[in-house]
PDB file of N, CA, C and O in Angstrom:
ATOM      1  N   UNK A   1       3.079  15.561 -10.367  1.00  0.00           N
ATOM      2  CA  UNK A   1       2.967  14.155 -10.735  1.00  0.00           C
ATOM      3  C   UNK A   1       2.949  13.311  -9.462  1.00  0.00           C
ATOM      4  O   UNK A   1       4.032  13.370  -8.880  1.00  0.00           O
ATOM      5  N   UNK A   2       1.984  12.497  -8.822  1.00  0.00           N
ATOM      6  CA  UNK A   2       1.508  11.577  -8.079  1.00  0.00           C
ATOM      7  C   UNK A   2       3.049  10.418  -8.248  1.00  0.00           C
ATOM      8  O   UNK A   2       3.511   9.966  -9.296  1.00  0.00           O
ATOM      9  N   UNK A   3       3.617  10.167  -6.624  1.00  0.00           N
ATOM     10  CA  UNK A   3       4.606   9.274  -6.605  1.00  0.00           C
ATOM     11  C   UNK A   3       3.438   7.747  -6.587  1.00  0.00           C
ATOM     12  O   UNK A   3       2.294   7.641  -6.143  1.00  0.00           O
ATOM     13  N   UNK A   4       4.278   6.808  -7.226  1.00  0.00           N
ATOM     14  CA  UNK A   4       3.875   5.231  -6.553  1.00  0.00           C
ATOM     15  C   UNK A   4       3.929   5.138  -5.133  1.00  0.00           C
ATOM     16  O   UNK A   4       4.850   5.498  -4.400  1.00  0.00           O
ATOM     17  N   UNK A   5       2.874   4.630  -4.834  1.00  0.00           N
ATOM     18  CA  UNK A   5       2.749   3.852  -3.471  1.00  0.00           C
ATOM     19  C   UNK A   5       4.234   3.103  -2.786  1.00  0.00           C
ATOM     20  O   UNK A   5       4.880   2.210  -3.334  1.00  0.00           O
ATOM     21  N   UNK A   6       4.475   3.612  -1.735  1.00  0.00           N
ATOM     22  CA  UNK A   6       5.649   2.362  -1.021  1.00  0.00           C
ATOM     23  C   UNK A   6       5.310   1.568  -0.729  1.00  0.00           C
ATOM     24  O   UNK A   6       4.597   1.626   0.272  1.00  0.00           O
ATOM     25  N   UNK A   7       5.537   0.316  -1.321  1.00  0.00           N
ATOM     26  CA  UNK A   7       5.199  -1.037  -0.431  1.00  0.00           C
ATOM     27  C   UNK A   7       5.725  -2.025  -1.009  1.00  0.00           C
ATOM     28  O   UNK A   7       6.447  -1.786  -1.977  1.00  0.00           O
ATOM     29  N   UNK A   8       5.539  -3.272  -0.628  1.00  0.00           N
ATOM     30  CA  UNK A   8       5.972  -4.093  -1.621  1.00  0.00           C
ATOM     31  C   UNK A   8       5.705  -5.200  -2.553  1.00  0.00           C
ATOM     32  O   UNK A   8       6.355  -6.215  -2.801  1.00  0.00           O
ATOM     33  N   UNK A   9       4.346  -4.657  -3.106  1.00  0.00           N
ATOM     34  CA  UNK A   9       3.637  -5.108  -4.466  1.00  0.00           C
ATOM     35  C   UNK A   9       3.867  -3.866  -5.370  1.00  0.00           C
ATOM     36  O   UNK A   9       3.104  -2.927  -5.599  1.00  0.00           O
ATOM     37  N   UNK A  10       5.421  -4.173  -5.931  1.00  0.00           N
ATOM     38  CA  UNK A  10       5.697  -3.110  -6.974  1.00  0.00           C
ATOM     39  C   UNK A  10       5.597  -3.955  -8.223  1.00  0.00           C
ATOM     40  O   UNK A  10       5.170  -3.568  -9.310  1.00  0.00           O
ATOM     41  N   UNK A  11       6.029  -5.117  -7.934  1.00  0.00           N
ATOM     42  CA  UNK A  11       6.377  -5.767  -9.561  1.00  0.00           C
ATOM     43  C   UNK A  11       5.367  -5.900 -10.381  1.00  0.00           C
ATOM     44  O   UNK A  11       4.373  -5.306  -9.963  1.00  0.00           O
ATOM     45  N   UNK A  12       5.269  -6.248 -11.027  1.00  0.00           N
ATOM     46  CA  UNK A  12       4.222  -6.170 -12.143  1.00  0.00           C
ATOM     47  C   UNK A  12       4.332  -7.711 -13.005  1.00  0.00           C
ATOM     48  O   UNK A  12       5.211  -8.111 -13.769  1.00  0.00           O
ATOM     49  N   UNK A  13       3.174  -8.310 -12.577  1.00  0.00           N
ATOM     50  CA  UNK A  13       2.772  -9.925 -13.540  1.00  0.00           C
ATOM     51  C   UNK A  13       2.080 -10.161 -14.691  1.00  0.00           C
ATOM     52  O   UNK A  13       0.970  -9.728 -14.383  1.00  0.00           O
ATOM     53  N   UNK A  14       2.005 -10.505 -15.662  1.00  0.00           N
ATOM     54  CA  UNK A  14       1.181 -10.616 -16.933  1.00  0.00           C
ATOM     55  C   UNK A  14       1.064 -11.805 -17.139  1.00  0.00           C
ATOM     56  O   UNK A  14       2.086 -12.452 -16.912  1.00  0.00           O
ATOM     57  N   UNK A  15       0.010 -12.481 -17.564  1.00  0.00           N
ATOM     58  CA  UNK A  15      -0.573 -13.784 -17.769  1.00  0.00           C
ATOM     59  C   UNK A  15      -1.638 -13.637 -18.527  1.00  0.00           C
ATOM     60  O   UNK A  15      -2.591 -12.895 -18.289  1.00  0.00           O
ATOM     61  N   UNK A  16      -1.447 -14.586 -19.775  1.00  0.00           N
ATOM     62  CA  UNK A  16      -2.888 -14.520 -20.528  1.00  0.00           C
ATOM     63  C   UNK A  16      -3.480 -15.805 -20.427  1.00  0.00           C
ATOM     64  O   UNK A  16      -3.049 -16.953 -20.534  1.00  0.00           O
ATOM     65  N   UNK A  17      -4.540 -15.320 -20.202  1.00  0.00           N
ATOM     66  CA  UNK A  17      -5.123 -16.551 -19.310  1.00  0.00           C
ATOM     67  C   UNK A  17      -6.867 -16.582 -20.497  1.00  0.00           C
ATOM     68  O   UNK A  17      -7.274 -15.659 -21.202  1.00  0.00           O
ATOM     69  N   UNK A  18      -7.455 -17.852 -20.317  1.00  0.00           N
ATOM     70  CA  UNK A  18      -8.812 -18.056 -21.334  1.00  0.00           C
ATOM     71  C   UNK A  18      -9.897 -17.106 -20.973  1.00  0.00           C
ATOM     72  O   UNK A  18      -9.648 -16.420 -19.982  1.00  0.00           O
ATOM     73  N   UNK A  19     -11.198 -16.883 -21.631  1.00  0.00           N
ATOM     74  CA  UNK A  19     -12.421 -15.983 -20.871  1.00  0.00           C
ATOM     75  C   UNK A  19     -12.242 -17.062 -19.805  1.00  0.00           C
ATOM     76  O   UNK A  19     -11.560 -16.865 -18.799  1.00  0.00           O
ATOM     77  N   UNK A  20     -12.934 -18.317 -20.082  1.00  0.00           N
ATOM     78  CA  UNK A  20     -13.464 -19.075 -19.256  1.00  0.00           C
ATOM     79  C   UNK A  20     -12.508 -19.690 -17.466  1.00  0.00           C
ATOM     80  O   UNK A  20     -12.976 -20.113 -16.409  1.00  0.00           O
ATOM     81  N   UNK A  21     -11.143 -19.446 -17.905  1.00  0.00           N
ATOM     82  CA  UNK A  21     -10.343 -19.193 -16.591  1.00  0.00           C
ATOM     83  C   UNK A  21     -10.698 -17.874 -15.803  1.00  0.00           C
ATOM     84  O   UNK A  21     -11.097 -17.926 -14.640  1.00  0.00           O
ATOM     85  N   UNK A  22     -10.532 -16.658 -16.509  1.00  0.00           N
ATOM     86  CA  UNK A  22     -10.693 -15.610 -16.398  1.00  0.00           C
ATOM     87  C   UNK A  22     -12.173 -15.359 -14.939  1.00  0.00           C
ATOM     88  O   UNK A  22     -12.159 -14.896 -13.799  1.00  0.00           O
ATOM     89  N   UNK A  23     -13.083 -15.873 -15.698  1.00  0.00           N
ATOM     90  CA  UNK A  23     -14.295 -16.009 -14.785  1.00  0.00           C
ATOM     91  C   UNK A  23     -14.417 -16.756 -13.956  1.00  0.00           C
ATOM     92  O   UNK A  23     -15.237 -16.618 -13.049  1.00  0.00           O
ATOM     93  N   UNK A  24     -13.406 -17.999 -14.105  1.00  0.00           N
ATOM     94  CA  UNK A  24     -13.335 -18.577 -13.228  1.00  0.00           C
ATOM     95  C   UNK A  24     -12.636 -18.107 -11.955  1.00  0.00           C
ATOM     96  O   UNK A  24     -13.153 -18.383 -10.873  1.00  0.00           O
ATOM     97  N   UNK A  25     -11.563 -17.456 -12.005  1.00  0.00           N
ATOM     98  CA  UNK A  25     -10.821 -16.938 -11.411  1.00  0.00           C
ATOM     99  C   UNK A  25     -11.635 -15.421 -10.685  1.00  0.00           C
ATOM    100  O   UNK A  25     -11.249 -14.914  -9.632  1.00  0.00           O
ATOM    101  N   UNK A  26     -12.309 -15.114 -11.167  1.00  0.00           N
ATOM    102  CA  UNK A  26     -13.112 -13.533 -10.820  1.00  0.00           C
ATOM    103  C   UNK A  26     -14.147 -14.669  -9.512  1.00  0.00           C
ATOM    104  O   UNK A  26     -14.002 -14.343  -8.334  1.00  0.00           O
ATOM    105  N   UNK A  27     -14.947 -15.704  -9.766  1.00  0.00           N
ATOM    106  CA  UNK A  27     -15.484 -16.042  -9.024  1.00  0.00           C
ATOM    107  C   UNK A  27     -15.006 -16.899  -7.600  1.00  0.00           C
ATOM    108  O   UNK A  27     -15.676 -17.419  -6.708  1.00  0.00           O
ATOM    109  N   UNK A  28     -13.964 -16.822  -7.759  1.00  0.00           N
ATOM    110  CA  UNK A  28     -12.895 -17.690  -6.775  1.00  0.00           C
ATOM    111  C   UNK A  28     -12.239 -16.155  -5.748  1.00  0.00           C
ATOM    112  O   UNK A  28     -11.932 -16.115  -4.557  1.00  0.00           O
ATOM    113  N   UNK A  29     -12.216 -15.149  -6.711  1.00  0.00           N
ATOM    114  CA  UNK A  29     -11.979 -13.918  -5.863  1.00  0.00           C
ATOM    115  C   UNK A  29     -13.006 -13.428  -4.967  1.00  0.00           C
ATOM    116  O   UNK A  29     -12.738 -13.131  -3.803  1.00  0.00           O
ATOM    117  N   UNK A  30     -14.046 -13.340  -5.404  1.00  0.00           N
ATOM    118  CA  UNK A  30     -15.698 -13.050  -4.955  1.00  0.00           C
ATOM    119  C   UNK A  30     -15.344 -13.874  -3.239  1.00  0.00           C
ATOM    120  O   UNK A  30     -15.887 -13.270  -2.314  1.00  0.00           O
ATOM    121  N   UNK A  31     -14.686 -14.876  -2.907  1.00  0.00           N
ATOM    122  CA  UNK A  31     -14.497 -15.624  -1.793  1.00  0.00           C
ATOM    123  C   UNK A  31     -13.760 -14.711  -0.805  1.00  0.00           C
ATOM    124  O   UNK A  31     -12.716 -14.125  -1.090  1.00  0.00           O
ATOM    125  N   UNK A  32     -14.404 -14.633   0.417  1.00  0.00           N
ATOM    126  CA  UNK A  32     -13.905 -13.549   1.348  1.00  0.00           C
ATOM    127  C   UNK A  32     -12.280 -14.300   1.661  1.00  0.00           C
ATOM    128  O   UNK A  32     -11.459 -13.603   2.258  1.00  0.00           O
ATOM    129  N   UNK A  33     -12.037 -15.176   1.397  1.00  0.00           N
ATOM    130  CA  UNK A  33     -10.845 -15.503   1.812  1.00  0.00           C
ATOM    131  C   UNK A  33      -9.620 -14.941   0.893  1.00  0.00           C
ATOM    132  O   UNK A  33      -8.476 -14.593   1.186  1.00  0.00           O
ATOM    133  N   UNK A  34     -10.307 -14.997  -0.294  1.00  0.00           N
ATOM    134  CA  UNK A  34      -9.165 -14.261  -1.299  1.00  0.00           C
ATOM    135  C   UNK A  34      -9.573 -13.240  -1.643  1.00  0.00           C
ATOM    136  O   UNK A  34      -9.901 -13.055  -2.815  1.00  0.00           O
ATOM    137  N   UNK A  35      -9.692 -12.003  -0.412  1.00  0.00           N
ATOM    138  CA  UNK A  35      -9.635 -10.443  -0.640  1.00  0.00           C
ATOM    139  C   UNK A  35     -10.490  -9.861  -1.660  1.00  0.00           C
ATOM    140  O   UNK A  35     -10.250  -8.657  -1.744  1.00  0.00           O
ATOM    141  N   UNK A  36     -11.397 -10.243  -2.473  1.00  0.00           N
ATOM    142  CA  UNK A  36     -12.138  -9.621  -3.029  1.00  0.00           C
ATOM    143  C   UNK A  36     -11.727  -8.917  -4.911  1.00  0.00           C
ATOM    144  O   UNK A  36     -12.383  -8.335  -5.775  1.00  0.00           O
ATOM    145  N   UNK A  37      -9.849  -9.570  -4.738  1.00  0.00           N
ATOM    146  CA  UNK A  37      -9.763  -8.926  -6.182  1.00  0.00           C
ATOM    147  C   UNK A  37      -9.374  -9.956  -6.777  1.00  0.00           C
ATOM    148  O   UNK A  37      -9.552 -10.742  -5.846  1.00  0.00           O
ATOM    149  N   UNK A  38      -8.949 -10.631  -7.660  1.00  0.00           N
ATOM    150  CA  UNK A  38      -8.115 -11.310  -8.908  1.00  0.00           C
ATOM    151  C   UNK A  38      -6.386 -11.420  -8.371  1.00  0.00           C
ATOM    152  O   UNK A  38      -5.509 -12.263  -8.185  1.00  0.00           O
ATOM    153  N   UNK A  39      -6.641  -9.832  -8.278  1.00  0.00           N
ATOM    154  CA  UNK A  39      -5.005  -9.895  -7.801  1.00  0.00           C
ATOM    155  C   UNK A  39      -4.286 -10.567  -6.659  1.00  0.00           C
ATOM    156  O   UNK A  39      -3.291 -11.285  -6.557  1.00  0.00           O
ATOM    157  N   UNK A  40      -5.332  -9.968  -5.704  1.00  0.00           N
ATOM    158  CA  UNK A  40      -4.861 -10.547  -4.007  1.00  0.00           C
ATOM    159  C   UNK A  40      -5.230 -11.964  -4.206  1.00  0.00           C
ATOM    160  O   UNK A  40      -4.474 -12.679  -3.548  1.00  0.00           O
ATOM    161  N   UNK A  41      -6.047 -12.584  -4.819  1.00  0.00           N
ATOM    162  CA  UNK A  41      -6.545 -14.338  -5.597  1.00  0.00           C
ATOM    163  C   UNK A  41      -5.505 -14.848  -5.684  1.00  0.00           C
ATOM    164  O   UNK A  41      -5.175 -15.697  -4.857  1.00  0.00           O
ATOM    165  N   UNK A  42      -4.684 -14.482  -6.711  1.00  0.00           N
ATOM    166  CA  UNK A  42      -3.580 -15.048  -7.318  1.00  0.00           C
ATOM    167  C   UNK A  42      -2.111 -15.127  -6.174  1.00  0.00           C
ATOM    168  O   UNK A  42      -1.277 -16.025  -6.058  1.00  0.00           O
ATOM    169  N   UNK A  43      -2.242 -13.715  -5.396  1.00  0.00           N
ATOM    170  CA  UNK A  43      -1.366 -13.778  -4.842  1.00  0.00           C
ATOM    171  C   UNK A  43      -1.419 -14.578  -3.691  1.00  0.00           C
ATOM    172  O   UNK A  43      -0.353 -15.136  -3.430  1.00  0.00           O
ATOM    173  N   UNK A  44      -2.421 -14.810  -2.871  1.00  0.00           N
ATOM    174  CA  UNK A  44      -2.881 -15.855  -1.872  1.00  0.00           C
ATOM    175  C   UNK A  44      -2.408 -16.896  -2.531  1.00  0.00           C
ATOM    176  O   UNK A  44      -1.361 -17.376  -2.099  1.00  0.00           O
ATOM    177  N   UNK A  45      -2.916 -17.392  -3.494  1.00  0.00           N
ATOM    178  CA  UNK A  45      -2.530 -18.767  -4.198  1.00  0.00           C
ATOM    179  C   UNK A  45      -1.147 -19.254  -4.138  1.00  0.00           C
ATOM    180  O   UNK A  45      -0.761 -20.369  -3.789  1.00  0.00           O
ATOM    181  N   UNK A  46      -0.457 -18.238  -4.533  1.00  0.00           N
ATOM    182  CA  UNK A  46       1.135 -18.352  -4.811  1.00  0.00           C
ATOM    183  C   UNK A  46       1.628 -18.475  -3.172  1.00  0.00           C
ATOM    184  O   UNK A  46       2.324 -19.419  -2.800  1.00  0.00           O
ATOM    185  N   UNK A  47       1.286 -17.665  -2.482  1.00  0.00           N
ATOM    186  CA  UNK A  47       2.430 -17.678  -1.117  1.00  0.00           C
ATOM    187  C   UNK A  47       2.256 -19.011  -0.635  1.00  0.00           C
ATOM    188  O   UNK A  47       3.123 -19.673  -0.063  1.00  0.00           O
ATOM    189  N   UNK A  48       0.313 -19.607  -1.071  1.00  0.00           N
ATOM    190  CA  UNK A  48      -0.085 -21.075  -0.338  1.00  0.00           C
ATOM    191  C   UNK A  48       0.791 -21.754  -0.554  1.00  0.00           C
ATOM    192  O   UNK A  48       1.587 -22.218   0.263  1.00  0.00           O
ATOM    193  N   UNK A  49       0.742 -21.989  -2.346  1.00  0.00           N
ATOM    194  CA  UNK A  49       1.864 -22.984  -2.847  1.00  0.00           C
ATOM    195  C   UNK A  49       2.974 -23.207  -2.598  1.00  0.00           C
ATOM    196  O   UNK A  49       3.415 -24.328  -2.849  1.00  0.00           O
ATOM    197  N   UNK A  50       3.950 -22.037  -1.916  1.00  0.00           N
ATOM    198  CA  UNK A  50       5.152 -21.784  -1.833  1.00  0.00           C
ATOM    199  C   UNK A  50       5.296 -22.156  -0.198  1.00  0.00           C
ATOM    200  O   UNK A  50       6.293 -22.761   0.196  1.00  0.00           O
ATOM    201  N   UNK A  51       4.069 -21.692   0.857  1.00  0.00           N
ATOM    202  CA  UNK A  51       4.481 -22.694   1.509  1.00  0.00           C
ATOM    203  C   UNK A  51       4.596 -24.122   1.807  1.00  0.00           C
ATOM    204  O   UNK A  51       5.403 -24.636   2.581  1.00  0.00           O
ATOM    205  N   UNK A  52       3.510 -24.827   0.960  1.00  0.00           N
ATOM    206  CA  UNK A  52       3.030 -26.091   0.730  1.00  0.00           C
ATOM    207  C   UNK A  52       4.748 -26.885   0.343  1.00  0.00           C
ATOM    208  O   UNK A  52       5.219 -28.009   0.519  1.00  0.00           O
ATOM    209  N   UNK A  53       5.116 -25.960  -0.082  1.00  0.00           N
ATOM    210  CA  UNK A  53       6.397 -27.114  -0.671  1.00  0.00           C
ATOM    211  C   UNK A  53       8.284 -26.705   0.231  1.00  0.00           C
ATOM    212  O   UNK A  53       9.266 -27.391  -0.054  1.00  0.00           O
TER     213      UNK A  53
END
C-alpha cells in the first residue's frame, strides 16, 4: 500500500461552488500565475488575502 506524500498540503477542503463559478475559476487557473490547477488557484488566493489583512 502506497504511503501519502510528506508535505504540507495534507488537509483536505470541500466547497460547493456553481458550474458557472466552477469555470470561472478553471479559467483563472489556466493563468501562469496561479500554477495551472484550481487547487494551487484557490490556494494562491487565500495566502494573498491573508496577507492583505
Amino acid at each position: 500500500m502506497a504511503k501519502f506524500p510528506t508535505s504540507e498540503n495534507t488537509e483536505t477542503f470541500i466547497m460547493r461552488i456553481s458550474p458557472e463559478l466552477k469555470e470561472k475559476l478553471n479559467q483563472l487557473s489556466k493563468r501562469s500565475k496561479y500554477g495551472g490547477s484550481a487547487s494551487s488557484a484557490i490556494r494562491l488566493l487565500i495566502e494573498a488575502a491573508y496577507r492583505a489583512n
